[in-house]
C-alpha positions in Angstrom: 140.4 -16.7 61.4 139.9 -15.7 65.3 141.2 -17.2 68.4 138.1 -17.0 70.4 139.6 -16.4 73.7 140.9 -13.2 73.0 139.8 -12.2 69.5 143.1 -11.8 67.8 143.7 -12.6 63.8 145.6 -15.7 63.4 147.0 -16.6 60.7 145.5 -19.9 58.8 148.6 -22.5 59.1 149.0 -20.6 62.9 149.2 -23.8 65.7 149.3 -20.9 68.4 147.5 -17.1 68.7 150.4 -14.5 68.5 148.6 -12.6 71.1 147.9 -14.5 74.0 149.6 -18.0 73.1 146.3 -20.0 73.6 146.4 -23.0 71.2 144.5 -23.4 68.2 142.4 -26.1 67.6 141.3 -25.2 64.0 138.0 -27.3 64.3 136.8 -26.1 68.2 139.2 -22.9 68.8 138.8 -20.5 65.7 136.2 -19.9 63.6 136.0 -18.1 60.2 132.6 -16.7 60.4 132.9 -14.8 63.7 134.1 -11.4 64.0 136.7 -10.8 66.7 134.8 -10.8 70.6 135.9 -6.9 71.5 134.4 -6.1 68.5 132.5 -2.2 69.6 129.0 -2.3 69.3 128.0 -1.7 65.9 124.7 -0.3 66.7 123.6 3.3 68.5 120.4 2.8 70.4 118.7 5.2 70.7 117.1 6.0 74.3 114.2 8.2 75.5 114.5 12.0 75.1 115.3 11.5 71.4 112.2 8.9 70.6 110.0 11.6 72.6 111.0 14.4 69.9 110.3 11.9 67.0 106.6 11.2 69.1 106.1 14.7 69.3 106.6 15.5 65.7 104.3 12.4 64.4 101.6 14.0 67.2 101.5 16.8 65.3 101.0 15.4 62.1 98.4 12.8 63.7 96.7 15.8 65.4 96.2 17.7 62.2 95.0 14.6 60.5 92.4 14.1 63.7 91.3 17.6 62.5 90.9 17.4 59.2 89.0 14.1 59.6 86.4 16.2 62.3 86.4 19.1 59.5 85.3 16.6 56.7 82.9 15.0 58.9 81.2 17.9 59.8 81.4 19.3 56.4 79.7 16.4 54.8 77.2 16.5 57.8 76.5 19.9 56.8 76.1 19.4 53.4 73.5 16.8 53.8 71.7 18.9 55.7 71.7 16.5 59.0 70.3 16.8 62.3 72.1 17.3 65.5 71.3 13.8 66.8 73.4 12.7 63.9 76.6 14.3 64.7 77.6 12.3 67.8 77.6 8.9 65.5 79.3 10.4 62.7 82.2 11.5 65.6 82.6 8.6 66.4 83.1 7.3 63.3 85.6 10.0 62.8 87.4 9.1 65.4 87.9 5.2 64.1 88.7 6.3 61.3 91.3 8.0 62.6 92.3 5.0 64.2 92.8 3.3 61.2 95.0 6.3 59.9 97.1 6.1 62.9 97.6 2.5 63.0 98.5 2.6 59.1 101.0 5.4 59.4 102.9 3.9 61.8 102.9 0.2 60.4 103.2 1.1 57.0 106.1 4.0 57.8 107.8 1.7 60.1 108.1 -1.5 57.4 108.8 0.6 54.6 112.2 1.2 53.1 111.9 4.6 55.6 111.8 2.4 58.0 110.2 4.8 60.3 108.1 7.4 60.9 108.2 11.1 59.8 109.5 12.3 63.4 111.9 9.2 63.2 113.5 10.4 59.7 114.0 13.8 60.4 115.7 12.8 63.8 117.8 10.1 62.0 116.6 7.3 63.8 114.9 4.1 62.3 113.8 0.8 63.5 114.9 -2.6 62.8 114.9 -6.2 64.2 118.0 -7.1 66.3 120.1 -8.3 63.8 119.8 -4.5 61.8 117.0 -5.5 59.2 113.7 -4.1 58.2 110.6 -5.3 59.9 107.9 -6.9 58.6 104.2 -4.9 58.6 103.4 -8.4 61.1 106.4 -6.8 63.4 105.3 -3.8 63.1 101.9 -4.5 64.4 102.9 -6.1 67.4 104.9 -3.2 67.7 101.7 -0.9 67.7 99.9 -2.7 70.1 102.7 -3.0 72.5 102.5 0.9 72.3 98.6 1.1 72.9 99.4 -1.2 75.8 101.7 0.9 77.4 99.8 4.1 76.5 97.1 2.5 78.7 99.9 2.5 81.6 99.6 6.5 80.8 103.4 6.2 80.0 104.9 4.9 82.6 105.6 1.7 80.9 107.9 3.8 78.5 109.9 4.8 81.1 112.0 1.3 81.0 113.6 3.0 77.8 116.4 4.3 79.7 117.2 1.2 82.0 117.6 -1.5 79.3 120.5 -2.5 77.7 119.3 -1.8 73.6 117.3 1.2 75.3 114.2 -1.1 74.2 110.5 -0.2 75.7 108.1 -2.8 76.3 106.8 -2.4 72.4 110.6 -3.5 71.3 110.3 -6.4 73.3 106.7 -7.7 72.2 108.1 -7.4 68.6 111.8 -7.5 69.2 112.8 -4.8 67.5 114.9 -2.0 68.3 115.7 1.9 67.5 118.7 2.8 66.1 120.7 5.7 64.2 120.5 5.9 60.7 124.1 5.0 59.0 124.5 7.6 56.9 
């Protein structure tokens, strides 16, 4: 058991806290459950610099997959032998479908056991909910269109990273989640 005003171990059949001499009411005063109150954080949040790497290495990978989707399209365009006027549509097309593939990748990476992307795991970083766990793909999703929200703000809206307690950006907050390191 804890005294809660200063966190000490008391022992069970204790009537006082050996620490600071506060008396313990076993019903009100000390609780079981809780962990002592100047327990250290047990989380490292991780602020902006370091999520910019892990955005820079998933833009690369998203970039080459943007590619490859315009290669295919053309190819196939090419193939069928298509006129001109046809390859504006099919870009377009291209370009939701990349969508979709950007939109998957980071909601399926982000709720699976990786719990995050490819430029979060080879940083070390992941993301969770505030209590530690893995989010849900629902989570996640809110999580993407807080991002698409801010990217609208051309970044600026990312900028709160550093100037928040958990280091959160407005994404964290729509889904309430939050980056962390990776206990190894």
């Amino acid at each position: 058991m804890y005294c809660q005003n200063c966190g000490n171990q008391i022992p069970e059949d204790s009537q006082f806290c050996p620490e600071c001499g506060n008396r313990v009411e076993h019903a009100s005063k000390v609780t079981s459950m809780l962990p002592p109150q100047n327990e250290t954080e047990k989380y490292e949040y991780i602020g902006f610099w370091e999520r910019f790497g892990a955005h820079l290495i998933d833009g690369v990978i998203l970039i080459v997959a943007l590619i490859g989707f315009f290669i295919l399209d053309t190819a196939i365009l090419m193939l069928l032998w298509a006129p001109l006027s046809y390859y504006d549509a099919t870009y377009v097309f291209a370009y939701l479908l990349w969508f979709l593939f950007v939109f998957l990748y980071y909601v399926y990476m982000e709720s699976s056991s990786r719990q995050g992307t490819f430029g979060k795991n080879v940083l070390g970083i992941i993301v969770t909910d505030l209590d530690g766990n893995r989010i849900s793909c629902g989570r996640a999703t809110v999580r993407f269109i807080g991002r698409i929200i801010e990217s609208i703000s051309y970044g600026l809206l990312y900028l709160i990273i550093p100037f928040t307690a958990k280091k959160q950006g407005l994404h964290d907050f729509m889904a309430g989640t939050i980056v962390i390191r990776k206990k190894v």
